[in-house]
Short mmCIF file of the C-alpha atoms (twelve columns), coordinates in Angstrom:
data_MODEL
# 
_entry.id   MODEL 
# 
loop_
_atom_site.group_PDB 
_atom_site.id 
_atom_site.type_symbol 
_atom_site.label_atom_id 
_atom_site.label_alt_id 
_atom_site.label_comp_id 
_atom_site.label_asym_id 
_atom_site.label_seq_id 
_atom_site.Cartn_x 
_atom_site.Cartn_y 
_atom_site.Cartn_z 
_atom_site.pdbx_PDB_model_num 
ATOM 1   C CA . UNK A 1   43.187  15.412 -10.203 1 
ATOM 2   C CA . UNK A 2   44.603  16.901 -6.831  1 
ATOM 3   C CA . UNK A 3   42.886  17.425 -4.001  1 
ATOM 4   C CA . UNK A 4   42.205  21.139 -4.454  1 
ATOM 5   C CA . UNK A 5   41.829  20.696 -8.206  1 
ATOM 6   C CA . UNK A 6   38.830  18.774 -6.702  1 
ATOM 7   C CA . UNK A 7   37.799  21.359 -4.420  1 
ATOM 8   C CA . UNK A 8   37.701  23.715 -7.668  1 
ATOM 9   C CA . UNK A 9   41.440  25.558 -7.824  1 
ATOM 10  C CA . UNK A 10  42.881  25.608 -11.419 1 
ATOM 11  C CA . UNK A 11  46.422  24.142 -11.715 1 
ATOM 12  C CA . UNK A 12  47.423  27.789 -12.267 1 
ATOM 13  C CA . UNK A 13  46.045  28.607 -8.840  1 
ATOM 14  C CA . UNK A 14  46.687  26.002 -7.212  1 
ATOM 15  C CA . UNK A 15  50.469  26.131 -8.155  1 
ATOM 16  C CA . UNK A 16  50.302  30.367 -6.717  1 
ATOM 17  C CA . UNK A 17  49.126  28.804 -3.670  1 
ATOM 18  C CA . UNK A 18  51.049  26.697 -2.746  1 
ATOM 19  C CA . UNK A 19  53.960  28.697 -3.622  1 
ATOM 20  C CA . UNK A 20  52.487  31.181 -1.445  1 
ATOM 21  C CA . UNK A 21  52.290  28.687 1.357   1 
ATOM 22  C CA . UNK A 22  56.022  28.460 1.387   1 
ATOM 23  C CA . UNK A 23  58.092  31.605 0.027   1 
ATOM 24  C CA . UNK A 24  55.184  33.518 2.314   1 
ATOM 25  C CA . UNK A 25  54.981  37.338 0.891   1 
ATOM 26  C CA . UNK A 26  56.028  38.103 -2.603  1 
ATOM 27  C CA . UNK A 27  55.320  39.773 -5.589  1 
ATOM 28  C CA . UNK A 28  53.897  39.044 -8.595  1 
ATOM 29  C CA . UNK A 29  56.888  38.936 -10.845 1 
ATOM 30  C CA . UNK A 30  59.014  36.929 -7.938  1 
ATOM 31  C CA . UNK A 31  56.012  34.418 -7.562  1 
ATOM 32  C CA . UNK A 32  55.982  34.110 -11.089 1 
ATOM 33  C CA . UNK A 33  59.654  33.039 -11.505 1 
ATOM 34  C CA . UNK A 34  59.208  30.567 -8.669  1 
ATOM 35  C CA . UNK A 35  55.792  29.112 -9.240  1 
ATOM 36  C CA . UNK A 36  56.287  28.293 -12.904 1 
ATOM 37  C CA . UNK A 37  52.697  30.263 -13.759 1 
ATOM 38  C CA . UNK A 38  53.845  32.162 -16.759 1 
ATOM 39  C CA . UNK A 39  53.886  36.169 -16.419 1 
ATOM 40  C CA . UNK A 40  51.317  36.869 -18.879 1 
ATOM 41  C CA . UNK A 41  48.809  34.585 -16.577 1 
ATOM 42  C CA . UNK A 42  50.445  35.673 -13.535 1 
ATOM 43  C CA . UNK A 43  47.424  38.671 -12.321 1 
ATOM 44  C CA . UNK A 44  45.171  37.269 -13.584 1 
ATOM 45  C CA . UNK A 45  45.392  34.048 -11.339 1 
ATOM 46  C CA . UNK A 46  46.060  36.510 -8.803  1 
ATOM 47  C CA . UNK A 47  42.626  38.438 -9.107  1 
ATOM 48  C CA . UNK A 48  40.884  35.393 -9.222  1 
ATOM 49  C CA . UNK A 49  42.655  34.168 -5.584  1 
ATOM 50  C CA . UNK A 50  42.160  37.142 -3.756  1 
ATOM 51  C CA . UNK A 51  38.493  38.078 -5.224  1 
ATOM 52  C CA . UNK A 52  37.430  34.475 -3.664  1 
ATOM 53  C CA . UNK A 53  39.547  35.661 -0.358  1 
ATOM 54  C CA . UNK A 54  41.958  32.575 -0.828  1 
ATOM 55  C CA . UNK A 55  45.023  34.926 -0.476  1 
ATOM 56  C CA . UNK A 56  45.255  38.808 0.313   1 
ATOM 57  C CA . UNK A 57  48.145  41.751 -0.027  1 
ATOM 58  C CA . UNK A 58  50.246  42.250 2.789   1 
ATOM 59  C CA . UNK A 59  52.023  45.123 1.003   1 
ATOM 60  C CA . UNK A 60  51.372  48.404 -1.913  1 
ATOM 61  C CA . UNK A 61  55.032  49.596 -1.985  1 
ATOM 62  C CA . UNK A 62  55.668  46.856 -3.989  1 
ATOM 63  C CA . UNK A 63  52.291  45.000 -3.986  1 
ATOM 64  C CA . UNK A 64  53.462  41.462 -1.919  1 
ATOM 65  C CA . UNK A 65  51.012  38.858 -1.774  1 
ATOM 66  C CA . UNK A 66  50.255  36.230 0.950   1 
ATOM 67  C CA . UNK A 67  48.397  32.937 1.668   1 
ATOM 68  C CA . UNK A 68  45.340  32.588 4.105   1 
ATOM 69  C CA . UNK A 69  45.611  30.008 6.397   1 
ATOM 70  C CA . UNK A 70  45.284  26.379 4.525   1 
ATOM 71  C CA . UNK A 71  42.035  25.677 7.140   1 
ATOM 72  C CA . UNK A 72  40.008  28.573 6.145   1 
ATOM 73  C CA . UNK A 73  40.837  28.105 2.335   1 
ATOM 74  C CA . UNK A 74  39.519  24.743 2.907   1 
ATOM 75  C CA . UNK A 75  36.314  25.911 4.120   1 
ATOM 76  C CA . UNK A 76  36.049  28.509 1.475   1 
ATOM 77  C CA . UNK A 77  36.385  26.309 -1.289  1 
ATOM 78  C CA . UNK A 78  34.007  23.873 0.586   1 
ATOM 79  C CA . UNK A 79  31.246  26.206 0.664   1 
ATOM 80  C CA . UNK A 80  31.723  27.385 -2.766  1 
ATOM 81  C CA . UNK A 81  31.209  23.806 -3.970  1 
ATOM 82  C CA . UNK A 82  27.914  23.076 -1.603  1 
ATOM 83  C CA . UNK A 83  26.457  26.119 -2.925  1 
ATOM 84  C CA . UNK A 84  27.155  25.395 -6.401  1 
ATOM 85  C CA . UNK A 85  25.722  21.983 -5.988  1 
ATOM 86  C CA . UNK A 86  22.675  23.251 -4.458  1 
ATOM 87  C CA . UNK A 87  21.985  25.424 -7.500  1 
ATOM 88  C CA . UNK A 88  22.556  22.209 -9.848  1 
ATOM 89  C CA . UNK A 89  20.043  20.442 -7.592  1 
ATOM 90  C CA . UNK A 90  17.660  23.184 -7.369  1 
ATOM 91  C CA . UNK A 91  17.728  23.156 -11.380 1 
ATOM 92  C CA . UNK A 92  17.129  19.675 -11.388 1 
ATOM 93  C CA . UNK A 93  14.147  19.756 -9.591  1 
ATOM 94  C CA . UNK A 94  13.020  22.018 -11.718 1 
ATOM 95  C CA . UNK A 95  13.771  20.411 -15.033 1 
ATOM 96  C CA . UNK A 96  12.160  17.380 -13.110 1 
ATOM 97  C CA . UNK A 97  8.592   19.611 -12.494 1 
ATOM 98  C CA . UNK A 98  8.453   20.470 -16.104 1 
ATOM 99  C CA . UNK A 99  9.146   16.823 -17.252 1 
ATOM 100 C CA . UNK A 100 6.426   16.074 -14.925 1 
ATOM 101 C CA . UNK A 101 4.336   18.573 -15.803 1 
ATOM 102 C CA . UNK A 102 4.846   17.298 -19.880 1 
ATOM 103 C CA . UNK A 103 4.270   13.735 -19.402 1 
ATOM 104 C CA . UNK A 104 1.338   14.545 -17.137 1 
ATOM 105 C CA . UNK A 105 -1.731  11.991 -19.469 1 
ATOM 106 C CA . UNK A 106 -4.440  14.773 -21.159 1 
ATOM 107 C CA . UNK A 107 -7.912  13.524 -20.491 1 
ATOM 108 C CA . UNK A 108 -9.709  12.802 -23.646 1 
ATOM 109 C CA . UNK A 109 -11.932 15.387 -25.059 1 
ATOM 110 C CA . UNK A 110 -15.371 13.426 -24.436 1 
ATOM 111 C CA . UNK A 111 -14.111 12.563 -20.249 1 
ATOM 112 C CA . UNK A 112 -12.382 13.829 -17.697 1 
ATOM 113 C CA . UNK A 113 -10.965 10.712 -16.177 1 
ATOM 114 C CA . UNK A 114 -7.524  9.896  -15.477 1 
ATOM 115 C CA . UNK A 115 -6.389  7.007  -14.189 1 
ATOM 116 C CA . UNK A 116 -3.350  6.537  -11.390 1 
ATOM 117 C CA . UNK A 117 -2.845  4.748  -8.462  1 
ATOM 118 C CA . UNK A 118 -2.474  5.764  -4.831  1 
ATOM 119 C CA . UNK A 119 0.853   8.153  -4.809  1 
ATOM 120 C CA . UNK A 120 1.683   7.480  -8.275  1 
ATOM 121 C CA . UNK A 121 3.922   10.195 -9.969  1 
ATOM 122 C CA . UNK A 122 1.159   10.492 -12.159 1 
ATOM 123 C CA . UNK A 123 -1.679  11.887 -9.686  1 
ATOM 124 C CA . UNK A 124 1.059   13.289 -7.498  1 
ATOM 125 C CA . UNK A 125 1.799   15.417 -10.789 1 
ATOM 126 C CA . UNK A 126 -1.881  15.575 -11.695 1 
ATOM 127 C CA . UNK A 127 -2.796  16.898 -7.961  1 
ATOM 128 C CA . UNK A 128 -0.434  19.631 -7.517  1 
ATOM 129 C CA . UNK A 129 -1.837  20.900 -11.069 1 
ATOM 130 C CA . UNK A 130 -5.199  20.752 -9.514  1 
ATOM 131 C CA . UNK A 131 -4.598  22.577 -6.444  1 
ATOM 132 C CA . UNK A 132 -2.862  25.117 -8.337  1 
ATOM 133 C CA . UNK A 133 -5.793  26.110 -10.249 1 
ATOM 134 C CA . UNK A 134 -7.560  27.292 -6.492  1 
ATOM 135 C CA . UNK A 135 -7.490  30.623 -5.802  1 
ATOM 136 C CA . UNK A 136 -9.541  31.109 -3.183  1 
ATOM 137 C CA . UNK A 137 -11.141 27.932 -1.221  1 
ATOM 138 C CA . UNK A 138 -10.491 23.761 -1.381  1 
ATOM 139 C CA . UNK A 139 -12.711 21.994 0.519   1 
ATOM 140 C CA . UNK A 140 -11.338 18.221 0.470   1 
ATOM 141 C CA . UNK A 141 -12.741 15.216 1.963   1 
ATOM 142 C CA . UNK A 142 -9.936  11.652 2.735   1 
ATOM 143 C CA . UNK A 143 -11.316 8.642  3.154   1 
ATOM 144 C CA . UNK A 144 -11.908 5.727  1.467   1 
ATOM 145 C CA . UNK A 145 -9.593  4.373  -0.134  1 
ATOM 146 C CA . UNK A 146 -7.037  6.193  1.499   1 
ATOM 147 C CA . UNK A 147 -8.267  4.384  4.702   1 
ATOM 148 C CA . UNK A 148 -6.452  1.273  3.641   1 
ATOM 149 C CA . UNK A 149 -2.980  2.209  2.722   1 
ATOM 150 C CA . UNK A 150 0.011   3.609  4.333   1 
ATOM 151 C CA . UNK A 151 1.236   6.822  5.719   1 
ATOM 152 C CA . UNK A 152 4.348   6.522  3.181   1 
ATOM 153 C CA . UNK A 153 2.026   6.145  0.613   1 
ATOM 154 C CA . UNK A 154 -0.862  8.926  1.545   1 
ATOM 155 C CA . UNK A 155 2.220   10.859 2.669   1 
ATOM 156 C CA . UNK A 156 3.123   11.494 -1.390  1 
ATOM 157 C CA . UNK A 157 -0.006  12.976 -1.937  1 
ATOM 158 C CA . UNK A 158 -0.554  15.148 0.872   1 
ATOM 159 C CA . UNK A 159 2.913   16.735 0.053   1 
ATOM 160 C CA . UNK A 160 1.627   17.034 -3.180  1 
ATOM 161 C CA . UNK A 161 -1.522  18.883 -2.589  1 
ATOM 162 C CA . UNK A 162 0.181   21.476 -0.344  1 
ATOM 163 C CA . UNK A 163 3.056   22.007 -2.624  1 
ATOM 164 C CA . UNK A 164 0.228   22.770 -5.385  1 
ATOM 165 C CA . UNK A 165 -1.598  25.038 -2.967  1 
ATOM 166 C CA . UNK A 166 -0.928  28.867 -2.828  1 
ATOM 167 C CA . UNK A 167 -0.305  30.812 0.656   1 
ATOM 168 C CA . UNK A 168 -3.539  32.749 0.730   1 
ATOM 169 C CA . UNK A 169 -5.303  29.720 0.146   1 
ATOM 170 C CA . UNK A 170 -7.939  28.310 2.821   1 
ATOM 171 C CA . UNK A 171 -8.350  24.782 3.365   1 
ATOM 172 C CA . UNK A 172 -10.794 22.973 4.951   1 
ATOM 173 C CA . UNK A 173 -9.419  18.847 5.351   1 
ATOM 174 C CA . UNK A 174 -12.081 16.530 6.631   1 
ATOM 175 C CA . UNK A 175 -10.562 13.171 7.271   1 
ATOM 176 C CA . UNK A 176 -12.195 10.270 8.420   1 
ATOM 177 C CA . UNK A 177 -11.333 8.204  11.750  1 
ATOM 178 C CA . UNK A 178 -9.627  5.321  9.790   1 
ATOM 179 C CA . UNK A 179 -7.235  7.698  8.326   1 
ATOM 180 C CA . UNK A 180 -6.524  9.608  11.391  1 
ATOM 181 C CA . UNK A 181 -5.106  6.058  12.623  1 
ATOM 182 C CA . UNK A 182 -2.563  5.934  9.677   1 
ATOM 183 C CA . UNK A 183 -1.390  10.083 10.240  1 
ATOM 184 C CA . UNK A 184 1.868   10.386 12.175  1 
ATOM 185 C CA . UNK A 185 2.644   12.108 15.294  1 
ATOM 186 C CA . UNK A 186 4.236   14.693 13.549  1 
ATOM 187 C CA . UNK A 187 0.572   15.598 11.536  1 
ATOM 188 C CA . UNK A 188 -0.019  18.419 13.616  1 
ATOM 189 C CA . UNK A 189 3.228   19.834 12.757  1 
ATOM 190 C CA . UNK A 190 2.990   18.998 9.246   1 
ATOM 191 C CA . UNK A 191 -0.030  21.197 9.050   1 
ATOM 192 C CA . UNK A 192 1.155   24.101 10.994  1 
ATOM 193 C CA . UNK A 193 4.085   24.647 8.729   1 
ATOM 194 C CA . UNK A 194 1.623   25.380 5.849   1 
ATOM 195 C CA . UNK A 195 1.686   28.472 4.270   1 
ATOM 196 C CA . UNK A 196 -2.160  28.070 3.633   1 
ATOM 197 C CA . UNK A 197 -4.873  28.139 5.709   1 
ATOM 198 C CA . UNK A 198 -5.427  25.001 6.742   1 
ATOM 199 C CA . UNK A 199 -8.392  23.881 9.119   1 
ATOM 200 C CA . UNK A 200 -8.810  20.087 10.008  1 
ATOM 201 C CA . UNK A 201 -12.137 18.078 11.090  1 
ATOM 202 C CA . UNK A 202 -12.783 14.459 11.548  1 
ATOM 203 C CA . UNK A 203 -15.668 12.411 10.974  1 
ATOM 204 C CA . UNK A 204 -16.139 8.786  11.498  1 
ATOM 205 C CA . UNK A 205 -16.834 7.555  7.038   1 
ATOM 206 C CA . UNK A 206 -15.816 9.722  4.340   1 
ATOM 207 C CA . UNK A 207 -17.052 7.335  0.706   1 
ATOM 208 C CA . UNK A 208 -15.908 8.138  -1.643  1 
ATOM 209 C CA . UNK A 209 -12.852 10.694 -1.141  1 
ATOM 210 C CA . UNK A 210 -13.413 13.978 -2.914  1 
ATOM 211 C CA . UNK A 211 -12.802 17.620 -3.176  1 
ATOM 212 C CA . UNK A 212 -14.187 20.924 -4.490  1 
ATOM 213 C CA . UNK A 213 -12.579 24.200 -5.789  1 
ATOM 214 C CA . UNK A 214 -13.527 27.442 -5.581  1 
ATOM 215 C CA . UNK A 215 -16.821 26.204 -5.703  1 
ATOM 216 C CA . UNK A 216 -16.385 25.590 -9.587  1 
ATOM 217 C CA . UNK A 217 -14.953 22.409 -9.858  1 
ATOM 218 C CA . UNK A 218 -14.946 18.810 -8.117  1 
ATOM 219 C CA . UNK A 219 -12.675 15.980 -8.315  1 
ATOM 220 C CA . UNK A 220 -13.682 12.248 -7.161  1 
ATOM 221 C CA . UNK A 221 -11.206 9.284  -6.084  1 
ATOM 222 C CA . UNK A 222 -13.134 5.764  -7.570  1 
ATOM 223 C CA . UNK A 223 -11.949 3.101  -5.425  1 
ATOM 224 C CA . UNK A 224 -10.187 0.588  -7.075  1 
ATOM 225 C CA . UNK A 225 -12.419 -2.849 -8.281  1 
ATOM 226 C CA . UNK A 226 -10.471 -5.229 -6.704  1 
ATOM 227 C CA . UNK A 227 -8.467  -3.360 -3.755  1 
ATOM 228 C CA . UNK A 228 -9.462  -1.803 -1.225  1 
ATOM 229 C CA . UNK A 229 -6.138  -0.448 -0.327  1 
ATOM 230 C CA . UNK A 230 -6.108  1.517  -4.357  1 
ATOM 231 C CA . UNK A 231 -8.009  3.665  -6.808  1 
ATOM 232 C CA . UNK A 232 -8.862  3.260  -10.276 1 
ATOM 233 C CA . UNK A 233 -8.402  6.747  -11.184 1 
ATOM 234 C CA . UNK A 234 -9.835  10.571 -10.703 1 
ATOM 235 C CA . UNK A 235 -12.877 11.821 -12.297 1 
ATOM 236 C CA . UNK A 236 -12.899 15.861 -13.215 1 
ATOM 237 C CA . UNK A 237 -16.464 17.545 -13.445 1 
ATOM 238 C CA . UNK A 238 -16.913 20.874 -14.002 1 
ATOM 239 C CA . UNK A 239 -21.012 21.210 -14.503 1 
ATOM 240 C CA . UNK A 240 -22.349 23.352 -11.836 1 
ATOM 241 C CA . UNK A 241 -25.134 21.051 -10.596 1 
ATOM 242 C CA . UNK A 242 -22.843 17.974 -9.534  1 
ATOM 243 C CA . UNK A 243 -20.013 20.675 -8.157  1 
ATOM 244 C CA . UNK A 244 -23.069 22.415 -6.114  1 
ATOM 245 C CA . UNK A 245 -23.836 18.657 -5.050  1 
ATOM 246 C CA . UNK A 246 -20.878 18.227 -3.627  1 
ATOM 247 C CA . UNK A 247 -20.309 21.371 -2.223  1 
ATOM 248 C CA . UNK A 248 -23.674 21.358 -0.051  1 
ATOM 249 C CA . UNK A 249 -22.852 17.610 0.921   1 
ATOM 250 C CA . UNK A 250 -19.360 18.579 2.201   1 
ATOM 251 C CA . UNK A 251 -20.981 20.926 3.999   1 
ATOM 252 C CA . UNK A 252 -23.265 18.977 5.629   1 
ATOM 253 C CA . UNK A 253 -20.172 16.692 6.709   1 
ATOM 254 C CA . UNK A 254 -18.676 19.534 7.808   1 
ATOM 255 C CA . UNK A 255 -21.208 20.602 10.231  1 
ATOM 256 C CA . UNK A 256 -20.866 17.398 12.250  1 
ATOM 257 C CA . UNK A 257 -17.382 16.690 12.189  1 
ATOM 258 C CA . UNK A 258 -14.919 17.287 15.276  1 
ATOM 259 C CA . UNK A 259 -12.045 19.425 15.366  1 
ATOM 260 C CA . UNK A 260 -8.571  16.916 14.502  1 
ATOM 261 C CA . UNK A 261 -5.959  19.831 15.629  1 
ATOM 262 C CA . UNK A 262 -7.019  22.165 18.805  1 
# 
């Protein structure tokens, strides 16, 4: 493979210019003869090079044909192939949501329990499912036993929860004082670049983590048995007495907390 080959030329093209390069303007039929790229291919490779602006006509009495300049060719071809990667990747990380998205556990029929660590793929899958099922209001609570781990793990599933969440969404974070000590310095900025509404108090406990949607629907983080630093699983529940439960004791939490971002 040459090095333009690699860049994404054909042998065909890259043989027209590089002929180019040297007999400078021609036509067709001379360029033809000299290059070795048979007749009947000849305009063809042609359209192709000056279409992607890799050579132009100098001439239309006969049409001659010349190179660009080697160093913008170069850079051409270069951004051809970065945008061509960036669509691979961007289909990737698609095909990598859906795969998610299908190996994501069902709860059984009878519970609504689902078990995965602190930012497992699992409940970073499960979360931005949750989330996306809000369409007006999340009220979410972080503390224990997020209070134990690490920002690179608690990191997974805040990115999680805001990639779930949609822009006309409003927010209201309560996090406790223990966690505040494991956010970054960049938080604040983390938060601001939300497309959601996002308001943020802080209280001093927060046991167990949980959140409500929409008023409808509450999910509950159960600390893990033996570490402090994990959780067991999530527990669903969708009956209207525990949800209001919740609801009126985030509330309360929410009336004393402080401000986190001015």
């Amino acid at each position: 493979m040459t090095e333009l080959s690699e860049l994404g030329l054909s042998s065909y093209e890259e043989k027209v210019y590089r002929t180019l390069l040297v007999t400078g303007a021609v036509t067709a039929a001379e360029l033809s003869d000299i290059s070795g790229v048979p007749k009947g291919r000849i305009y063809d490779v042609l359209n192709g090079l000056e279409a992607r602006k890799l050579i132009r006509l100098q001439s239309n009495d006969p049409n001659q044909y010349v190179a660009v300049q080697p160093d913008t060719v170069v850079d051409r071809l270069l951004a051809e192939r970065a945008y061509e990667l960036k669509q691979k990747w961007d289909r990737y990380r698609e095909r990598a949501a859906t795969i998610r998205s299908n190996l994501l556990p069902t709860p059984p029929t009878e519970s609504s329990f689902w078990l995965g660590s602190l930012g497992s793929d699992e409940m970073r899958t499960a979360l931005q499912q949750h989330v996306r099922t809000a369409e007006n209001v999340v009220h979410a609570t972080v503390g224990t036993p997020y209070e134990n781990t690490t920002w690179e793990t608690l990191q997974t599933e805040v990115e999680a929860f805001f990639e779930g969440a949609s822009a006309d969404l409003t927010v209201d974070l309560l996090i406790s004082e223990k966690v505040v000590t494991v956010l970054p310095d960049r938080f604040p900025r983390l938060i601001e670049d939300q497309s959601a509404d996002v308001t943020v108090r802080t209280i001093p406990d927060v046991v167990p983590s949980f959140d409500v949607i929409d008023h409808v629907e509450t999910t509950i983080d159960i600390p893990h048995p033996v570490s402090d630093a994990d959780r067991i699983g999530v527990l669903g529940i969708k009956d209207s007495q525990v949800v209001k439960e919740f609801e009126q004791c985030f509330q309360r939490l929410w009336i004393d907390a402080d401000p986190l971002l001015e």
